[in-house]
PAZAPA-4460 file (N, C-alpha, C; in steps of 0.05 Angstrom, whole numbers, plus 32768, in hexadecimal, padded with zeros to 4 digits):
% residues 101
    n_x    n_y    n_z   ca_x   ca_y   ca_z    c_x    c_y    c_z   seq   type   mol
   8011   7FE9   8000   8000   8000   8000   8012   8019   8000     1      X     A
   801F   801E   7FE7   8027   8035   7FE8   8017   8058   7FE4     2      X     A
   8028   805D   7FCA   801D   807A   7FCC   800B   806D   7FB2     3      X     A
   800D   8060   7FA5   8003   8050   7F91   7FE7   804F   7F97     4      X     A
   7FCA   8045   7F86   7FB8   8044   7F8B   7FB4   8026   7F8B     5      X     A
   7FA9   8012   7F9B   7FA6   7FFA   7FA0   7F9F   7FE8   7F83     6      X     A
   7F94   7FEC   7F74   7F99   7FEE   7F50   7FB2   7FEE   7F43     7      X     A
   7FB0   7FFD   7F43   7FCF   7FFE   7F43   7FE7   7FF6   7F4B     8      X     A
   7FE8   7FEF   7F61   7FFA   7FDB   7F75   7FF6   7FC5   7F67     9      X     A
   7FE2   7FB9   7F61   7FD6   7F9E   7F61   7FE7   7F9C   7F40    10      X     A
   7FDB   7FB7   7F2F   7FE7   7FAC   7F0E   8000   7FAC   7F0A    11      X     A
   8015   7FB9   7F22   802B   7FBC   7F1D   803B   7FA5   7F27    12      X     A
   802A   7F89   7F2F   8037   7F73   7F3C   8039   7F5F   7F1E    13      X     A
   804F   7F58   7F19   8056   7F46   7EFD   8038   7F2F   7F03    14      X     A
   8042   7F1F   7EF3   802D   7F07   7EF0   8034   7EF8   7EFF    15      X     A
   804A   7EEE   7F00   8059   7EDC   7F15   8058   7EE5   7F2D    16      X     A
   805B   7EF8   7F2E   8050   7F04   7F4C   802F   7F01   7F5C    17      X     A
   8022   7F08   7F47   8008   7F01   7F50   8007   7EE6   7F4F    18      X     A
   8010   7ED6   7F41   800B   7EB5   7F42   8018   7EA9   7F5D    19      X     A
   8028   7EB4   7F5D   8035   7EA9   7F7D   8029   7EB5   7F91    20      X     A
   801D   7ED1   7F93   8006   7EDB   7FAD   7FF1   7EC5   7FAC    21      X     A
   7FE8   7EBF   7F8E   7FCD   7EB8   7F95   7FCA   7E98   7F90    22      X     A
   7FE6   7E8C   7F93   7FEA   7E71   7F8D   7FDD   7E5C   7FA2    23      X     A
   7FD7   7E61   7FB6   7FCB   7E53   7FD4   7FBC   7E70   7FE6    24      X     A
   7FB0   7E65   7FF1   7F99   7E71   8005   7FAE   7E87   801A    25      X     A
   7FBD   7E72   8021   7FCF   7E76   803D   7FDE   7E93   8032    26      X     A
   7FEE   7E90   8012   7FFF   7EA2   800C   7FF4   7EBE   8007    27      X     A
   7FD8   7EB6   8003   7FC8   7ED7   7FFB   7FC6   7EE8   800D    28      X     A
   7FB9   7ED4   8026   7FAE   7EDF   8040   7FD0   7EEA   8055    29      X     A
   7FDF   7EDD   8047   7FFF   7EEB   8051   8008   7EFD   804A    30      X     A
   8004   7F07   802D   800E   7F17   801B   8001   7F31   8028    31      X     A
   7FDF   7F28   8020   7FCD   7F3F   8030   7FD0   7F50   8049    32      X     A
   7FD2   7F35   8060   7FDB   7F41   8075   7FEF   7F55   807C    33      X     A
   800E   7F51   806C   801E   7F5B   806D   801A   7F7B   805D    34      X     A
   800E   7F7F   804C   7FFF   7F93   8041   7FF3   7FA7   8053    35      X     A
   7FDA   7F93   8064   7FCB   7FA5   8075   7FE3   7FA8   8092    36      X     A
   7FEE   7F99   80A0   8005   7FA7   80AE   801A   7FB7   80AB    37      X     A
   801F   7FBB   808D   802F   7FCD   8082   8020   7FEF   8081    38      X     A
   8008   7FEC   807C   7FF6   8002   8079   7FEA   800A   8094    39      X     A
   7FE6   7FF2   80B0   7FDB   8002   80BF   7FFF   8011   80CA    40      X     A
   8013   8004   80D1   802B   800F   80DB   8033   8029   80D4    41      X     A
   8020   802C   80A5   8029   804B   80A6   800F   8060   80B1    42      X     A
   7FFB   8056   80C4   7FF0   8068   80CD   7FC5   805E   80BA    43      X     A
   7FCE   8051   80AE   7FBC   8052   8099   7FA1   803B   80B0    44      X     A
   7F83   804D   80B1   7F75   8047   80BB   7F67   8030   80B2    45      X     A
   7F56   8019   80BF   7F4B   8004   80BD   7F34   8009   80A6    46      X     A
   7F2A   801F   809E   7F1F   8024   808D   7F27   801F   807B    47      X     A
   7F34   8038   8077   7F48   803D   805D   7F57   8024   8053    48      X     A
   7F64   800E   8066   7F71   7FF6   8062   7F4A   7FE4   8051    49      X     A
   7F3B   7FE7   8059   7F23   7FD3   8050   7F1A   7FDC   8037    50      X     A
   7F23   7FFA   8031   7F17   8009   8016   7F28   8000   8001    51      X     A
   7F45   8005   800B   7F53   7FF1   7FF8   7F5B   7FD9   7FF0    52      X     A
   7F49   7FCB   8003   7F47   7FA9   8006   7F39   7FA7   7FF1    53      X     A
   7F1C   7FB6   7FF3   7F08   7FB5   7FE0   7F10   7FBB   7FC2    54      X     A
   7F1C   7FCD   7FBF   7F2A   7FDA   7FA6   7F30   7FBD   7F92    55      X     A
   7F4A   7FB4   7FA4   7F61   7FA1   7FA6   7F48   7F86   7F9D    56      X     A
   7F36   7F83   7FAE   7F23   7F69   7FA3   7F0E   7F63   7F8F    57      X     A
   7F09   7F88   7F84   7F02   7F8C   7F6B   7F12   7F87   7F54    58      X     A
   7F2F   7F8E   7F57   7F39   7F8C   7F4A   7F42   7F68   7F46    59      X     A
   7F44   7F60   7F4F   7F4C   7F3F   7F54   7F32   7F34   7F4B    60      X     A
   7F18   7F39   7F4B   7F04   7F27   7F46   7EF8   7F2F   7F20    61      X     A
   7F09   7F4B   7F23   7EFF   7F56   7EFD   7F1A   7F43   7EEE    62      X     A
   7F30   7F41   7EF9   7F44   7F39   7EED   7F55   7F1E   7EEB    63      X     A
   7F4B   7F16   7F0C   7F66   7EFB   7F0B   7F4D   7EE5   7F13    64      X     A
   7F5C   7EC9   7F05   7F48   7EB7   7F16   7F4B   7EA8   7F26    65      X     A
   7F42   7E9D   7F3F   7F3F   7E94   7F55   7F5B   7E70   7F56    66      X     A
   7F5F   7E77   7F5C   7F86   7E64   7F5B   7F7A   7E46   7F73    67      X     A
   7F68   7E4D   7F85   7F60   7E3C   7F95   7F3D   7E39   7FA6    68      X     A
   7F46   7E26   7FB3   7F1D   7E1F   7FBA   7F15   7E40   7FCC    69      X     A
   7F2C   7E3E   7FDE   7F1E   7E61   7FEF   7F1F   7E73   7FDD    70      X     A
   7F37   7E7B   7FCB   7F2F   7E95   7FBD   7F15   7E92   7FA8    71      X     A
   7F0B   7E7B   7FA0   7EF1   7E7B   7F8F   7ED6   7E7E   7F9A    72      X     A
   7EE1   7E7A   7FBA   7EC7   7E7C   7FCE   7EC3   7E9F   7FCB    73      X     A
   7ED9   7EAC   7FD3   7EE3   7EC0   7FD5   7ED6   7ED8   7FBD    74      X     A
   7EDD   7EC1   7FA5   7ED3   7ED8   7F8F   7EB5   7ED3   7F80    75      X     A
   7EA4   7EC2   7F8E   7E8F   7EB8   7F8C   7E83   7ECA   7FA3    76      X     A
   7E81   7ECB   7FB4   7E7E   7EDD   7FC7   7E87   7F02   7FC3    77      X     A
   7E91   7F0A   7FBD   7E97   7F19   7FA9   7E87   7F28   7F9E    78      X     A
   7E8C   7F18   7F84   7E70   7F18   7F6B   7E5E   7F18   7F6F    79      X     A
   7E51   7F0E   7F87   7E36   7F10   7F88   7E2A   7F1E   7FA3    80      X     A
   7E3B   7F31   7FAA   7E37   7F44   7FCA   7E3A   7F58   7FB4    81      X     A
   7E24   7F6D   7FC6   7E23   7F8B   7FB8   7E25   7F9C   7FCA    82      X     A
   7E35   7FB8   7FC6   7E38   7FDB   7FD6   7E41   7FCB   7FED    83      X     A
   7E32   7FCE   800A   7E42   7FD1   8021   7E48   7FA5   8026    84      X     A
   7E3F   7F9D   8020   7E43   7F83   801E   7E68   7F7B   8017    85      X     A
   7E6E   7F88   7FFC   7E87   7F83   7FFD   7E9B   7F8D   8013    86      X     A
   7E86   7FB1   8016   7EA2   7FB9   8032   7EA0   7FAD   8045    87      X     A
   7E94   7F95   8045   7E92   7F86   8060   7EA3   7F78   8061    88      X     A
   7EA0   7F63   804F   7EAE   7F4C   803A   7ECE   7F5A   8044    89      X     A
   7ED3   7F6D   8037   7EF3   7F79   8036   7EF4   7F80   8053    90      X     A
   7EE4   7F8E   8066   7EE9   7F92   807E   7EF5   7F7B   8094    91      X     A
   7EDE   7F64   808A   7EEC   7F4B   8098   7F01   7F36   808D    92      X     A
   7F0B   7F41   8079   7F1F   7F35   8062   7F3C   7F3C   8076    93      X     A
   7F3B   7F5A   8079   7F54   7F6B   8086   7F4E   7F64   809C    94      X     A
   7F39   7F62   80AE   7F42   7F55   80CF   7F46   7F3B   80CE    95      X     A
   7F40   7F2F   80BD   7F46   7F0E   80BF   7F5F   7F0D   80BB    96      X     A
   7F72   7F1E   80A1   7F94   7F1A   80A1   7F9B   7F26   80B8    97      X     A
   7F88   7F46   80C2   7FA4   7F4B   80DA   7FA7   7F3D   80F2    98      X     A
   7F92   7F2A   80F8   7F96   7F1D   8112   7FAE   7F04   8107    99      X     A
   7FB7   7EF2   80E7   7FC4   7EEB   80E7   7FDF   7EEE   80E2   100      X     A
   7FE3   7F07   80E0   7FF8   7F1E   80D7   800E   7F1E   8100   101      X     A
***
């Protein structure tokens, strides 16, 4: 989570890069985590960390496809939650990595 816009972050990761984030369940939810502890450490509020979760899972569900059984739960769930539904979705996305973070 830089100065970058979460879009952006995401398009600027090679292919191989995203194949190895999103190669197993465990590696996503690690990658993520480290993301959202990187962003709350620079100050960046639990909000703001869930707005760009959301961003980040728009972007992943228009673009990449699901590598395993949780991320298809993930983007099935997704696709079919609307408006405050997904900021929920992303709200409990980011407290579920930071308690394993």
């Amino acid at each position: 989570m830089s100065n970058l816009n979460p879009e952006q972050a995401v398009n600027n990761l090679s292919q191989e890069e995203k194949d190895q984030i999103l190669e197993s369940f465990n590696q996503f939810t690690s990658y993520l985590g480290s993301k959202v502890e990187k962003a709350e450490k620079l100050g960046f509020s639990e909000e703001t960390v869930a707005k760009a979760a959301e961003k980040v899972a728009d972007h992943l569900a228009k673009n990449e496809e699901p590598k395993n059984r949780e991320e298809k739960v993930l983007n099935e769930l997704w696709n079919n939650a609307e408006g405050e539904e997904k900021s929920a979705i992303a709200r409990a996305l980011v407290r579920m990595v930071s308690k394993e973070a």
